[in-house]
N, C-alpha and C positions, 0 to 999 in steps of 0.2 A: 830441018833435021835436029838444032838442038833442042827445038821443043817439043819432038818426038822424045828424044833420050832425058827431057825435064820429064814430063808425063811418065813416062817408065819408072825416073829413080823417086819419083817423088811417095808412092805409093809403098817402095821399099823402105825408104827414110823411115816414114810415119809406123809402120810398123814393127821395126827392131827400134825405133821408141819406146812406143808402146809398152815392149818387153821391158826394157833399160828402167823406166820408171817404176813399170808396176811391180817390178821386183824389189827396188830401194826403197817401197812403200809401205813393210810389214810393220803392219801398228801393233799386234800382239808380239814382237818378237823376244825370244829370251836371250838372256844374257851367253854369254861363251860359258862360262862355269859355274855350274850350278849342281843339287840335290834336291829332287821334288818328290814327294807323296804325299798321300790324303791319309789324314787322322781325323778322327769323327765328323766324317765327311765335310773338311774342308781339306781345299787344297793348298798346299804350305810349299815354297819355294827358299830353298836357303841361298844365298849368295856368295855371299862374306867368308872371308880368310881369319887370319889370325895378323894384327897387328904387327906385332915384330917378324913375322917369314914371309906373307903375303896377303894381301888387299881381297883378292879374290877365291872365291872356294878354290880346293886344289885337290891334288892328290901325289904322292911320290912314291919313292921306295927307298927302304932303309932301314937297314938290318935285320933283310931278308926277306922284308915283310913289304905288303902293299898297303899303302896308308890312305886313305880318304877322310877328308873333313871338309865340311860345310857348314859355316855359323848364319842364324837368322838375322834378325834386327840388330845385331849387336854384334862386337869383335871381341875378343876374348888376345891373350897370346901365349907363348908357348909354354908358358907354366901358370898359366891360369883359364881355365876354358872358359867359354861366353857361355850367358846365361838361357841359350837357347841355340844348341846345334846338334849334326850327327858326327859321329865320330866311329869309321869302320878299321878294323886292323886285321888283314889275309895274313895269317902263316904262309903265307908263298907270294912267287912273284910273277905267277903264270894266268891268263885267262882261268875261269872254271866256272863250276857251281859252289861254294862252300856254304855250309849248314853248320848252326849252335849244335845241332843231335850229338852227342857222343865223343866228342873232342874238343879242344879247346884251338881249334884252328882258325876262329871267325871271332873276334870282339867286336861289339855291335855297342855302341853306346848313342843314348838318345837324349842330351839334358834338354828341361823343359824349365822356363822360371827359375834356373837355377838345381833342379832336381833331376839325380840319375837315373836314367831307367836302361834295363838289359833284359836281355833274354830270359824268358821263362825256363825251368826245366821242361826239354821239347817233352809234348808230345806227339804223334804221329804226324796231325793235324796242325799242329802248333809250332815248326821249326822256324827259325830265321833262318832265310836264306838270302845269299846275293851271290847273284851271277856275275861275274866282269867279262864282258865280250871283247875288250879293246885295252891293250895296254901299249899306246905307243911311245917312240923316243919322249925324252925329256924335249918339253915345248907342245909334246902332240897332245895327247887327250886318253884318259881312263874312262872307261864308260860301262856299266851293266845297268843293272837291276834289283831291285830286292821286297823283301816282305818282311816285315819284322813284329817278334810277338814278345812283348814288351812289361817288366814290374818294376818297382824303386824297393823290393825288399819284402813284400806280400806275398810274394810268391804265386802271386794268381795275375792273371793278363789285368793290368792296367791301361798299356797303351798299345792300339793296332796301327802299325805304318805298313800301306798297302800300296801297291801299282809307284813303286818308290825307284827312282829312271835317275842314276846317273851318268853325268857328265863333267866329268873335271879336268881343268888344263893339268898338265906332269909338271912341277916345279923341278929342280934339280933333286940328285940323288940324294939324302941325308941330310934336307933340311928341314927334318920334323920326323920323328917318331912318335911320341905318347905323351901326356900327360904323368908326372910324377904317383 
C-alpha cells in the first residue's frame, strides 16, 4: 500500500518541481524599476535613481504632479541630473493619456551625454505622449507608456523615443520634484 501512495505522489512531486524551478529560472529578467525605449533602433533600459533620494529608477508624487525618472549608466542627485536619463513631470495625479500638443501639462525631458532634449513644437504626427495606466499606493508601482518626439534647441526632431514602457517603484510622497 505504501508503495502504491509512493508511485502516486512521486509523479506529483516531480512535477510542481518542475514548475517551482523553471520559473526561478528567468535569465532575461528585468529589473523591478525601470524606463525602456528604442532610439535609433537600439534598445536602451534606464535603471538608476538619483543618489541622494533613491538607488533605483522611481517615480512619486509631489506637488500635485506625477514625477517619473529614470537615469542610465550613471546617477545624477537631486540638484544635479546624470548624464544620461528621462525625466517625466504630469500636471496631475491621475491615470491618463497626456500629450506636449497645446499645453504645458506633460514635461518630457531626455538628457543624453549630458545634453537636453524636449519636445518638439507638436505636430499632428509628432506629439509626445505618455499614458500612465497604473498609479498605485506609495511602495506599489507607476506604470504607462510613451512616445516622445525630441530637439536640444533646433527646433526640428533630433531624437525619436519609441514603444518606451514604464515601470517604476512609488517612493514616498514629496521626495523629489524637479531639477532647479
Amino acid at each position: 500500500m505504501k508503495c502504491i501512495r509512493f508511485l502516486f505522489l512521486l509523479p506529483l512531486i516531480i512535477f510542481t518541481s518542475f514548475f517551482f524551478f523553471s520559473g526561478s529560472c528567468d535569465s532575461e529578467s528585468m529589473p523591478n524599476s525601470y524606463i525602456t525605449f528604442t532610439l535609433d533602433g537600439q534598445s536602451n533600459s534606464f535603471e538608476l535613481g538619483l543618489s541622494d533620494i533613491e538607488s533605483e529608477a522611481f517615480g512619486n508624487i509631489a506637488s500635485g504632479n506625477t514625477i517619473l525618472l529614470a537615469a542610465g549608466d550613471d546617477t545624477g542627485t537631486s540638484t544635479i541630473p546624470p548624464d544620461n536619463c528621462v525625466y517625466i513631470r504630469i500636471l496631475s495625479t491621475n491615470p491618463g493619456t497626456y500629450t506636449s500638443a497645446f499645453d504645458s501639462i506633460l514635461v518630457f525631458y531626455y538628457w543624453e551625454n549630458g545634453t537636453l532634449y524636449y519636445p518638439v513644437t507638436p505636430l499632428v504626427d509628432q506629439t509626445t505622449t505618455v499614458t500612465v495606466d497604473t498609479i498605485d499606493a506609495v511602495s506599489g508601482s507607476i506604470e504607462g507608456t510613451f512616445t516622445a518626439y525630441l530637439h536640444s534647441g533646433s527646433g526640428t526632431i533630433e531624437k525619436m523615443l519609441t514603444g518606451g514602457i514604464i515601470k517604476l517603484k512609488r517612493i514616498n510622497d514629496e521626495s523629489f520634484y524637479q531639477w532647479p
